[in-house]
N, C-alpha and C positions, 0 to 999 in steps of 0.2 A: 608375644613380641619380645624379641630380645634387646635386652639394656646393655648398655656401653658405657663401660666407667675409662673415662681417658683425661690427659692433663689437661686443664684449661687454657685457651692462650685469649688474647683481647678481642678476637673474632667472638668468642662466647661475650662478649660484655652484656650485650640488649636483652638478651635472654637470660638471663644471671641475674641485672638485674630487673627486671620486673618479676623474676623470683623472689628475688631478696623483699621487695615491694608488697607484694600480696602476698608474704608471710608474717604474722602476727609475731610480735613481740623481736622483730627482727630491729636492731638499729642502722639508722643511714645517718650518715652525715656529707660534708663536704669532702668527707675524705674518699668517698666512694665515687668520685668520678670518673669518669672512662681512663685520664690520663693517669692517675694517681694507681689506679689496678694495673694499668699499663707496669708501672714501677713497680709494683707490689707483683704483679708475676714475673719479670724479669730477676726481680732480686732474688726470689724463692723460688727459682725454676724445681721440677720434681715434687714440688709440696701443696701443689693447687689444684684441685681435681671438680668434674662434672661426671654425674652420669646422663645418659641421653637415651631416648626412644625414637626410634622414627626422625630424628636429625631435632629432636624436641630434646630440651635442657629441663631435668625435673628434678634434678638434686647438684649440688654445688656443696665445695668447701674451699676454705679459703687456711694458707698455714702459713706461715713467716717461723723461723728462729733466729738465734741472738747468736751460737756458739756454745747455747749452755743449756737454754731451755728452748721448746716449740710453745705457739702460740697460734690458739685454732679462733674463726673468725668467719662468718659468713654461714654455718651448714644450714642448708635450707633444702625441702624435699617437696615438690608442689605437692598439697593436700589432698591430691587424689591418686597419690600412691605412698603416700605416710603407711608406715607399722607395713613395711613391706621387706624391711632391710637394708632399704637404699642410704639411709643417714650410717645408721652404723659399719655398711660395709664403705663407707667413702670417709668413714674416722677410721677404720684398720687403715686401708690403705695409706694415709696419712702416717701414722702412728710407723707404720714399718717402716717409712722412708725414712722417717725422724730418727731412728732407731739405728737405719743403716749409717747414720750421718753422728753417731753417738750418740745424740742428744737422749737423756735417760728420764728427762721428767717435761710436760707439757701442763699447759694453762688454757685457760680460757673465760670468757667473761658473759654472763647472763645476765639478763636486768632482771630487775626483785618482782616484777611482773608479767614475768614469762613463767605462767607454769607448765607449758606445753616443753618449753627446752629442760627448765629444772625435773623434770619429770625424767626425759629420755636419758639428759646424765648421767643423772641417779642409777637407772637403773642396768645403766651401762659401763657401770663401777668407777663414774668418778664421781668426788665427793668435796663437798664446800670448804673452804677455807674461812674460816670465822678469825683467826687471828691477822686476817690482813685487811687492811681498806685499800681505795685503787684512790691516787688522786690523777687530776689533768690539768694542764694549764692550757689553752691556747696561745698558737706563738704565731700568730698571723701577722 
């Protein structure tokens, strides 16, 4: 079966997320509401990509930048087609748009209890930052 890697638009949301949902170690918060991704893909048109089977959504990622750096968010691959290629080739894709867009260096954030992501990072040559801490404030 052929997979289809294409931009996301908010038509993907339901399926995105209950990806993002029943994947392990993935965070959600309030920020991830329909309207809020709404925003989040309009601002980052070109940087938000799914792949799909059968009109089936089974890998997502999610990218913003600033002007300086990218900022990845969301990859999530359903579990029954993990260690297939599908995460890493939907971060190239990412990664070259970033690239076409100048932007020379990207981030991203894992929680200390994910070792399924710290795992695929790693060995997809990105590498932890120990000199930085992340703070947050909400501003509700």
């Amino acid at each position: 079966m052929n997979k289809i890697y294409r931009e996301a638009t908010i038509k993907d949301y339901d399926q995105m997320y209950h990806l993002w949902e029943n994947t392990k170690g993935m965070g959600l918060s309030d920020s991830d509401t329909k309207e809020n991704i709404e925003k989040f893909l309009n601002k980052n048109q070109g940087l938000n990509y799914v792949c799909e089977e059968e009109e089936k959504i089974i890998g997502t990622i999610l990218c913003g930048e600033d002007g300086r750096r990218g900022y990845l968010y969301h990859l999530a691959v359903d579990k029954e087609y993990r260690r297939s290629g599908i995460g890493k080739q939907l971060v190239e894709i990412v990664l070259r748009n970033l690239k076409k867009r100048g932007i020379i260096k990207c981030h991203l954030f894992v929680y200390y209890e994910n070792e399924l992501g710290k795992t695929f990072w790693e060995k997809t040559g990105w590498y932890k930052r120990d000199e930085l801490l992340i703070y947050s404030k909400d501003i509700k």
